[in-house]
KELO-436469 format. One record per residue (C-alpha): x, z, y; residue in one letter; residue number from 1. Coordinates in Angstrom, 2 decimals, decimal comma. Each point is the difference from the previous one (the first is absolute). Example, Ala and Ser with C-alpha at 12.3 -4.5 7.8 and 13.67 -1.06 7.14 Angstrom:
! residues 2
+---------+---------+---------+------+------+
|      xx |      zz |      yy | papa | fipa |
+---------+---------+---------+------+------+
|   12,30 |    7,80 |   -4,50 |    a |    1 |
|    1,37 |   -0,66 |    3,44 |    s |    2 |
+---------+---------+---------+------+------+
***
This chain:
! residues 291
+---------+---------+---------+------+------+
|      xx |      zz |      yy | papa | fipa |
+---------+---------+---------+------+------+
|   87,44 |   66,50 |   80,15 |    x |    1 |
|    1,83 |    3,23 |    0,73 |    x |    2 |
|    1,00 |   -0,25 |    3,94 |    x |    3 |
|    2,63 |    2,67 |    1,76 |    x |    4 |
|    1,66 |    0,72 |    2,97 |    x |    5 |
|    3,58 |    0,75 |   -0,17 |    x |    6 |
|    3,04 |    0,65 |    1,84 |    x |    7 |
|    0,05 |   -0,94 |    3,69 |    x |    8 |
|   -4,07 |   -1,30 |   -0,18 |    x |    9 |
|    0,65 |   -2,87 |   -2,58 |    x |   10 |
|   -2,91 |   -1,35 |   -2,12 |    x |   11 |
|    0,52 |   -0,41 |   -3,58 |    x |   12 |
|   -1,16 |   -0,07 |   -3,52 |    x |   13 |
|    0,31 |    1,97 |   -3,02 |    x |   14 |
|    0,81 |   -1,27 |   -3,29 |    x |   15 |
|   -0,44 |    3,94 |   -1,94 |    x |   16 |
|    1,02 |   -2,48 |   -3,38 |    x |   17 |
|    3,30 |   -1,11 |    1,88 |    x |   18 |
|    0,95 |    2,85 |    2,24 |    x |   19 |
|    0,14 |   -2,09 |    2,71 |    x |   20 |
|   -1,47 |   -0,20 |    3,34 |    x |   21 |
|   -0,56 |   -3,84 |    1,94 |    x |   22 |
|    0,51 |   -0,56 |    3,28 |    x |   23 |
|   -2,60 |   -1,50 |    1,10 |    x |   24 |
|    0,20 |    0,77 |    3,83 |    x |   25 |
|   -0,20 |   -3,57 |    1,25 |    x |   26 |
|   -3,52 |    0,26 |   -1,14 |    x |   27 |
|   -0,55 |    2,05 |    3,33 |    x |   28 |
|    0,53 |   -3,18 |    2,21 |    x |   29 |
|   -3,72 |   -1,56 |   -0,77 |    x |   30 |
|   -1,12 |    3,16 |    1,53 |    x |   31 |
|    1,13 |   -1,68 |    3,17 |    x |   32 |
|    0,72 |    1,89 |    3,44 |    x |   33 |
|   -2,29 |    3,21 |    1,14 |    x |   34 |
|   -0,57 |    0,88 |    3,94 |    x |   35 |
|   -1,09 |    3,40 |    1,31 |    x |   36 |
|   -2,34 |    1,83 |   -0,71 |    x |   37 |
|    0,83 |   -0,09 |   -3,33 |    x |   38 |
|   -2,59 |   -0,08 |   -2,08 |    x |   39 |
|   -1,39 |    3,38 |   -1,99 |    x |   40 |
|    0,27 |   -1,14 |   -3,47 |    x |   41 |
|    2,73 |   -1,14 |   -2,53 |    x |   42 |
|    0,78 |   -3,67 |    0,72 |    x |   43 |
|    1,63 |   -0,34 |   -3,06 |    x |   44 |
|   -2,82 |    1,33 |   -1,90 |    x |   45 |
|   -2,67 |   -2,17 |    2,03 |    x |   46 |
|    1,73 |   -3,36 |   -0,86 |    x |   47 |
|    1,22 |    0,71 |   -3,65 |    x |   48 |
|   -1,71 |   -2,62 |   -1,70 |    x |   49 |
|    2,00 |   -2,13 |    2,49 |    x |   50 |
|    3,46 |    2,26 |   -0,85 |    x |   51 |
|   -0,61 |   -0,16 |   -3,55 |    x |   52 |
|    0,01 |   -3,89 |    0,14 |    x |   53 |
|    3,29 |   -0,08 |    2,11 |    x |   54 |
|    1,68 |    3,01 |   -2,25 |    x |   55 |
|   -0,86 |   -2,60 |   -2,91 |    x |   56 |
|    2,07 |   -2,84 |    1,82 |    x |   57 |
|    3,06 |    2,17 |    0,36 |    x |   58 |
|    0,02 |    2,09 |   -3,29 |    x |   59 |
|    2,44 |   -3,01 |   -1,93 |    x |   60 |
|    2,72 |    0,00 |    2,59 |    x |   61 |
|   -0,40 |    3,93 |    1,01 |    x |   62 |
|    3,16 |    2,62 |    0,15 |    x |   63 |
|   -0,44 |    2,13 |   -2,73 |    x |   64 |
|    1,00 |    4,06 |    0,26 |    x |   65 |
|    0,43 |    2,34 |   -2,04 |    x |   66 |
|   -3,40 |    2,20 |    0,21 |    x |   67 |
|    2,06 |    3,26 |   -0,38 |    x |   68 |
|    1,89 |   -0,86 |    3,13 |    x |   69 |
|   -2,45 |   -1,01 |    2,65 |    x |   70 |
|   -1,71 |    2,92 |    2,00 |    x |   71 |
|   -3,97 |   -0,06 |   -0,17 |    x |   72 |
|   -1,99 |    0,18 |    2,94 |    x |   73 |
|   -3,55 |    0,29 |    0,41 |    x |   74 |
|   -1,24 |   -3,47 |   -1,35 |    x |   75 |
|   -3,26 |   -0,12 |    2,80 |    x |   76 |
|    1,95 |    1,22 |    2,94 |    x |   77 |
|   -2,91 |   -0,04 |    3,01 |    x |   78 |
|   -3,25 |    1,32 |   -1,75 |    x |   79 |
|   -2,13 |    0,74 |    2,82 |    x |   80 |
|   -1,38 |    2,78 |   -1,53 |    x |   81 |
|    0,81 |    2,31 |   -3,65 |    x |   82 |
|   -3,17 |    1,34 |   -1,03 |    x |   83 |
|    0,08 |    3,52 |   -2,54 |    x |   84 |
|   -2,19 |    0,61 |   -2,66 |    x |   85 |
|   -0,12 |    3,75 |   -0,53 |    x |   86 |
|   -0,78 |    1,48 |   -3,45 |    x |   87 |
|   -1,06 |   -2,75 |   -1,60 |    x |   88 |
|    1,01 |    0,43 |   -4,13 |    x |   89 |
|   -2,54 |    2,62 |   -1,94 |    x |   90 |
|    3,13 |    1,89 |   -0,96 |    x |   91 |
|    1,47 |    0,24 |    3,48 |    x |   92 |
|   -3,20 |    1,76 |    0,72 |    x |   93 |
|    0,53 |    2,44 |   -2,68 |    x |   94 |
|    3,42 |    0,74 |    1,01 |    x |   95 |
|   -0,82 |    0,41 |    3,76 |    x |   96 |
|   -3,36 |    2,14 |   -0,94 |    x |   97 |
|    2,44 |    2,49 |   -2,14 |    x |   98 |
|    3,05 |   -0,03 |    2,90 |    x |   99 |
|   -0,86 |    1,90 |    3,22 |    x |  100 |
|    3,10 |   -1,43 |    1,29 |    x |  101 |
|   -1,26 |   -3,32 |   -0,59 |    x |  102 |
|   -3,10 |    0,27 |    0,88 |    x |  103 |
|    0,22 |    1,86 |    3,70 |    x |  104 |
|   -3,39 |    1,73 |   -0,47 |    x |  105 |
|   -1,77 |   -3,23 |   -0,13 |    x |  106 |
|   -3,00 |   -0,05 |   -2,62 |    x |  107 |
|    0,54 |   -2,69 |   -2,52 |    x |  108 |
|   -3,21 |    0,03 |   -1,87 |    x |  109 |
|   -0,98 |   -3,63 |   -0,45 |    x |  110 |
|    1,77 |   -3,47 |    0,93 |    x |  111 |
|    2,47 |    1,14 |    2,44 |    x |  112 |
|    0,35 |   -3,65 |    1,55 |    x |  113 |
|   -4,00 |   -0,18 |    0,93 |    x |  114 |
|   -0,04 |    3,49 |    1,94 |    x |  115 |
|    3,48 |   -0,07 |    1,66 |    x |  116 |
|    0,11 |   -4,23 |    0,38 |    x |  117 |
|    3,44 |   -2,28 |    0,35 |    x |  118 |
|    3,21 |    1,53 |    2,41 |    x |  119 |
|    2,23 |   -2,62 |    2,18 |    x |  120 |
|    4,04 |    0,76 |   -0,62 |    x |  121 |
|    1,94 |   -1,19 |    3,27 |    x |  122 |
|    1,69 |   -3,31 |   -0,78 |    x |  123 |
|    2,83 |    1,70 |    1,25 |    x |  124 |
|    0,66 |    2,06 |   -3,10 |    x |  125 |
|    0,40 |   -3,33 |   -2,07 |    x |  126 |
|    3,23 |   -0,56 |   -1,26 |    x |  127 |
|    1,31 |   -1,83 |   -3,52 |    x |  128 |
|    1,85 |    1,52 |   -3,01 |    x |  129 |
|    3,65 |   -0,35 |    1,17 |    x |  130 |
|   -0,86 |    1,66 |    2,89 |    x |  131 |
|   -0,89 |    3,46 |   -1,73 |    x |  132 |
|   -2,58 |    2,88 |    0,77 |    x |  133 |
|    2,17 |    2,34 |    3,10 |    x |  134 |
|   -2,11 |    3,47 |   -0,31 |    x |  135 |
|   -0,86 |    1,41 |    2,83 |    x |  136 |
|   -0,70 |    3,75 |    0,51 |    x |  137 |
|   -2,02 |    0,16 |    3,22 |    x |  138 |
|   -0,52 |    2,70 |    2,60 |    x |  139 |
|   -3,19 |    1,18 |   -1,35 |    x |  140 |
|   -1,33 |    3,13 |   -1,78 |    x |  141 |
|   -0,49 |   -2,56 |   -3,12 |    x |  142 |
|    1,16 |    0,86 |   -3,44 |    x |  143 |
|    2,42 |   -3,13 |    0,31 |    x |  144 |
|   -0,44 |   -1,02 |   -3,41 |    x |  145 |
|    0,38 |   -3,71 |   -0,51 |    x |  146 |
|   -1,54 |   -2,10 |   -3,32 |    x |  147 |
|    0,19 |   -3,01 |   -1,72 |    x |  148 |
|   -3,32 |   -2,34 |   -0,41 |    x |  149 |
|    0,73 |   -2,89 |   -1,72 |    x |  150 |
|   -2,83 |   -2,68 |    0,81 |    x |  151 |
|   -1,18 |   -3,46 |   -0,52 |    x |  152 |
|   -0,12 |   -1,74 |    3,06 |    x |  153 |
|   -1,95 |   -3,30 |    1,10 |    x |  154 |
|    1,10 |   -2,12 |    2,46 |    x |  155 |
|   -2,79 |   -1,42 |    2,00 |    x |  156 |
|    0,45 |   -4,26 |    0,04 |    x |  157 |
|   -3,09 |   -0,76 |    2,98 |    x |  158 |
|   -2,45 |    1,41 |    2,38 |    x |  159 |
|   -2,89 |    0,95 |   -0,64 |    x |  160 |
|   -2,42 |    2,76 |    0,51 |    x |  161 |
|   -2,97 |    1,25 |   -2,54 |    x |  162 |
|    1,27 |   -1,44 |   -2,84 |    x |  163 |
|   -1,80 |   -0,03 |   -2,90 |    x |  164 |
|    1,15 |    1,86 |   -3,24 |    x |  165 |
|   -0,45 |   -3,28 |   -1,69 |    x |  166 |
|    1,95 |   -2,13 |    2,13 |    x |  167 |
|    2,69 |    2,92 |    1,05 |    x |  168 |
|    3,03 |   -1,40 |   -2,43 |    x |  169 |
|    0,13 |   -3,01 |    1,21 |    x |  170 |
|    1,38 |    1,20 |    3,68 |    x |  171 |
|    2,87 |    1,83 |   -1,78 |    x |  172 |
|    3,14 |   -1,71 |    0,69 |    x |  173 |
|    1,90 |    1,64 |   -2,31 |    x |  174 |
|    0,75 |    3,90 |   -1,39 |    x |  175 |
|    3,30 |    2,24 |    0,28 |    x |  176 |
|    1,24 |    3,48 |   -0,75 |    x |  177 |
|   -0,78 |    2,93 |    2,49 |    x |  178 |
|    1,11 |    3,43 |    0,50 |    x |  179 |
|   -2,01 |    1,72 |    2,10 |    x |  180 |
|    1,87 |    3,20 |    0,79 |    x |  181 |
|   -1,34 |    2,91 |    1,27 |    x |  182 |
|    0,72 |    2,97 |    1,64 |    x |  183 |
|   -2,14 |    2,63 |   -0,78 |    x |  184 |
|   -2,38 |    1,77 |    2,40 |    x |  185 |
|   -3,58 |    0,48 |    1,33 |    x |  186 |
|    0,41 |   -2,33 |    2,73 |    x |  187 |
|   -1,69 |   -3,67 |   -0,33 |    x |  188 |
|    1,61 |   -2,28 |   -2,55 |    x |  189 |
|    0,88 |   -2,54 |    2,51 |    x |  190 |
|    2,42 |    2,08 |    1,93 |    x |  191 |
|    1,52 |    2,09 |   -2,80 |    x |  192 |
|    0,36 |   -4,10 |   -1,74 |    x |  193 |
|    1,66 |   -1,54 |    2,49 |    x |  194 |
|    3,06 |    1,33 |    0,67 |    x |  195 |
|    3,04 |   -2,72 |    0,06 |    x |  196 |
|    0,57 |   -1,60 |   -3,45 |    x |  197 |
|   -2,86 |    1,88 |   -1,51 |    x |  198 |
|   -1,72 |   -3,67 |   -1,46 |    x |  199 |
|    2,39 |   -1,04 |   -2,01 |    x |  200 |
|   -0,83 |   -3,67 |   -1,08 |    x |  201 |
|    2,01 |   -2,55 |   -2,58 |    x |  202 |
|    1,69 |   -0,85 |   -1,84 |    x |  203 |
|   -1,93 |   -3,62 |    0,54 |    x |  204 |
|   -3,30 |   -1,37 |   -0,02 |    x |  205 |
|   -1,66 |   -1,56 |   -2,52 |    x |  206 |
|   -2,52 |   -2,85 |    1,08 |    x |  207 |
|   -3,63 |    1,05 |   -1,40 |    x |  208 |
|    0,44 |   -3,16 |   -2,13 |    x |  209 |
|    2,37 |    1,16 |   -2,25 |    x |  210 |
|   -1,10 |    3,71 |    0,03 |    x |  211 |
|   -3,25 |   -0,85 |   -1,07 |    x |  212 |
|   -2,76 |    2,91 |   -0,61 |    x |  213 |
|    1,49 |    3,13 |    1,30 |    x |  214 |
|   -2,86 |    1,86 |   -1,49 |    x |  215 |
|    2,07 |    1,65 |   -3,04 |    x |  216 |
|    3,50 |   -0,09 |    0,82 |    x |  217 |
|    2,14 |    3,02 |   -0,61 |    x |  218 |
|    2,40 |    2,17 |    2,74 |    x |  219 |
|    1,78 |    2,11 |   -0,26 |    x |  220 |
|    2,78 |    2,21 |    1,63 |    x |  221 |
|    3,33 |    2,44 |   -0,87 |    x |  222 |
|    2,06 |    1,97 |    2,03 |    x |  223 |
|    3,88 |    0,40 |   -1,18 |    x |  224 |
|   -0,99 |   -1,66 |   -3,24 |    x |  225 |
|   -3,30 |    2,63 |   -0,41 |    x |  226 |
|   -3,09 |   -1,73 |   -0,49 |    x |  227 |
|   -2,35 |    1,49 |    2,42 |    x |  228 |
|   -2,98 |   -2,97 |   -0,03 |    x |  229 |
|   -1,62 |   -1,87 |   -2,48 |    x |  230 |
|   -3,25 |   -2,05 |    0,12 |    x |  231 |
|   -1,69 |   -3,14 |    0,57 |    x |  232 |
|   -2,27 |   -1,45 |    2,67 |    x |  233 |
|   -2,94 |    0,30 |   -2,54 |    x |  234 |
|   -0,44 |    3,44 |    1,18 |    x |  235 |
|   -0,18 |   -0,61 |    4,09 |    x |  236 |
|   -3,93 |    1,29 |    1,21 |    x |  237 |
|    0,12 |   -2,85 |    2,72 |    x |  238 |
|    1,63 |   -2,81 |   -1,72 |    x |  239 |
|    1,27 |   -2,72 |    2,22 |    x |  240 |
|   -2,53 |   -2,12 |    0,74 |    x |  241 |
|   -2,16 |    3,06 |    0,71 |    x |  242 |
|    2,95 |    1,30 |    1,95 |    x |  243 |
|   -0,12 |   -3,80 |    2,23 |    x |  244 |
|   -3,75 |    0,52 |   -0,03 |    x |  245 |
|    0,30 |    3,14 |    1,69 |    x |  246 |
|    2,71 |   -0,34 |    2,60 |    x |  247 |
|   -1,50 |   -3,57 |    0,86 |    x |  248 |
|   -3,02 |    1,63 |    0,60 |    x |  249 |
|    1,34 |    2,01 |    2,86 |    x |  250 |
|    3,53 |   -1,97 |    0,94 |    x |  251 |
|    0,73 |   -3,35 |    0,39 |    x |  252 |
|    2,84 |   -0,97 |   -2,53 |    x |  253 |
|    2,63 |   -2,12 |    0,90 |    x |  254 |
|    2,73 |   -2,41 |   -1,68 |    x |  255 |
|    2,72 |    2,90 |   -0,61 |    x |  256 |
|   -2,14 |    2,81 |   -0,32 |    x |  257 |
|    0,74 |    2,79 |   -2,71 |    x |  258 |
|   -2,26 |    1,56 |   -1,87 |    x |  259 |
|    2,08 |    2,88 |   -2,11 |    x |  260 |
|   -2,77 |    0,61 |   -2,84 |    x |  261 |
|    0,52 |    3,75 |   -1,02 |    x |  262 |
|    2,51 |    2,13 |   -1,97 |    x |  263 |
|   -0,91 |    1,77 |   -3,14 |    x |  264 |
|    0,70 |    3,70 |   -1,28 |    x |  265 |
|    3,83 |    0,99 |   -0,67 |    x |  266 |
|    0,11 |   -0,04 |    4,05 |    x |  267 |
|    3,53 |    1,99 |    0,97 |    x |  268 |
|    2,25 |    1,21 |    2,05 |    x |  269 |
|    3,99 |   -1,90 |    0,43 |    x |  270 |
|    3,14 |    0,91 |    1,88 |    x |  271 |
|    2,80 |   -1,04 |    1,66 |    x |  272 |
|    1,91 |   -1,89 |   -2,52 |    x |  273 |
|   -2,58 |   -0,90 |   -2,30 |    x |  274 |
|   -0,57 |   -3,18 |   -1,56 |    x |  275 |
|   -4,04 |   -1,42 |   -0,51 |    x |  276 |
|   -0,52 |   -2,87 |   -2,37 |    x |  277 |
|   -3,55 |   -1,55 |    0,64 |    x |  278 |
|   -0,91 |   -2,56 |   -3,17 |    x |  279 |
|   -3,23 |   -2,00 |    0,58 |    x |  280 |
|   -0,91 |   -2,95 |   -2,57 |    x |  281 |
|    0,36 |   -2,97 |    0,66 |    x |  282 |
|    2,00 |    0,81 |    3,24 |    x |  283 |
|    2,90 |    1,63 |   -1,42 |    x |  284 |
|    2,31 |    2,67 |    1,02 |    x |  285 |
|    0,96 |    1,82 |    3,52 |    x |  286 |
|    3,02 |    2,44 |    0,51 |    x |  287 |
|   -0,18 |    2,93 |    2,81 |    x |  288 |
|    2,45 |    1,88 |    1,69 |    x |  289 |
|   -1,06 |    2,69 |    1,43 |    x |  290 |
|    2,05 |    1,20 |    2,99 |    x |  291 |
+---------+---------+---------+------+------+
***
């Protein structure tokens, strides 16, 4: 099942065969009334077996729209927490080990994830494609180069904490597109990360059910019609149940939580005015404006 947010919050469903988009929103109403404090994790995400079975009920009777029309948001819109994985494809490595201005002065002999560890992006730099990527040149001495990294992402389906490799699929809910932009710089990844609209997330979700293994799928990325990335998930160093393994080991996940997986080489910079297509199989495709 391919789930999306659209227009003003409305659930839906994507039918990539049809063009259309379900909606679906009535679903919502078994997720019954919530009272402060709310809680810290996606509620939608925590009770989707229980969505899933009411989306079922309305999909015969649904309005149907034109997928071309709606506006995507963000399809898990309170993750309590977006976790990085930094230079995690061998060729990444090689591209950052031969790019000073990539690399900051940082030595990148070995498995960059195991020396440097995860990064946490502020959930307040989440946004979905309609919305765009709005670059922002900040007062800093920085080069104020922004990239593209398009990414894998798994969305997190229950808690749980030191999960095992072996059991670490079955508490994904689901897996989406990311763009982890960045703007270039020597300061940590999770400031330079999370500047507003700089986790770019869509177009939908696709339960774990249909995706299947995302062990060898293929991503990949252009800018203006110029292919810029091209690989498959084959080639991650921390795959993602090692990737579960390892952030369980030191967070607690929760229902909603993102995991983006890495980015691999062809990293670059965009513009105002530029338009990214991310392509991930089995997902689909994402459109970016960048503003």
């Amino acid at each position: 099942m391919k789930i999306c947010r659209f227009n003003n919050n409305r659930l839906g469903v994507v039918d990539l065969e049809k063009g259309v988009v379900s909606d679906v929103t009535r679903a919502l109403e078994v997720l019954g009334m919530q009272t402060y404090p709310l809680p810290g994790y996606d509620l939608l995400i925590k009770e989707l077996p229980k969505i899933k079975r009411a989306i079922r009920a309305e999909l015969p009777t649904a309005r149907k729209l034109a997928l071309h029309k709606v506006k995507l948001l963000a399809p898990v819109a309170n993750p309590g927490k977006i976790i990085g994985a930094p230079i995690n494809y061998h060729d990444h490595i090689n591209e950052v080990s031969a790019n000073a201005s990539l690399a900051h002065g940082r030595d990148m002999g070995g498995a960059a994830i195991y020396k440097w560890g995860l990064f946490l992006k502020a959930r307040s730099s989440l946004v979905g494609p309609s919305q765009g990527v709005k670059l922002r040149q900040p007062f800093t001495d920085m080069e104020n180069r922004n990239d593209h990294e398009v990414e894998l992402v798994a969305v997190i389906g229950k808690k749980g904490t030191h999960i095992s490799r072996d059991d670490a699929l079955g508490y994904v809910a689901g897996y989406c597109i990311g763009l982890d932009m960045t703007l270039r710089g020597p300061q940590f990844a999770g400031f330079r990360k999370s500047i507003d609209t700089y986790a770019v997330l869509g177009p939908w979700m696709v339960t774990a059910d249909e995706f299947g293994d995302p062990g060898d799928v293929r991503l990949a990325l252009s800018v203006n019609g110029e292919s810029r990335q091209n690989a498959s998930t084959q080639q991650l160093i921390y795959d993602i149940p090692r990737l579960i393994e390892f952030a369980s080991s030191f967070y607690t996940l929760e229902p909603g939580d993102l995991i983006y997986t890495g980015t691999p080489a062809g990293v670059g910079p965009v513009k105002t005015g530029d338009t990214i297509e991310a392509n991930i199989e089995g997902i689909g495709n994402m459109s970016v404006q960048v503003h």
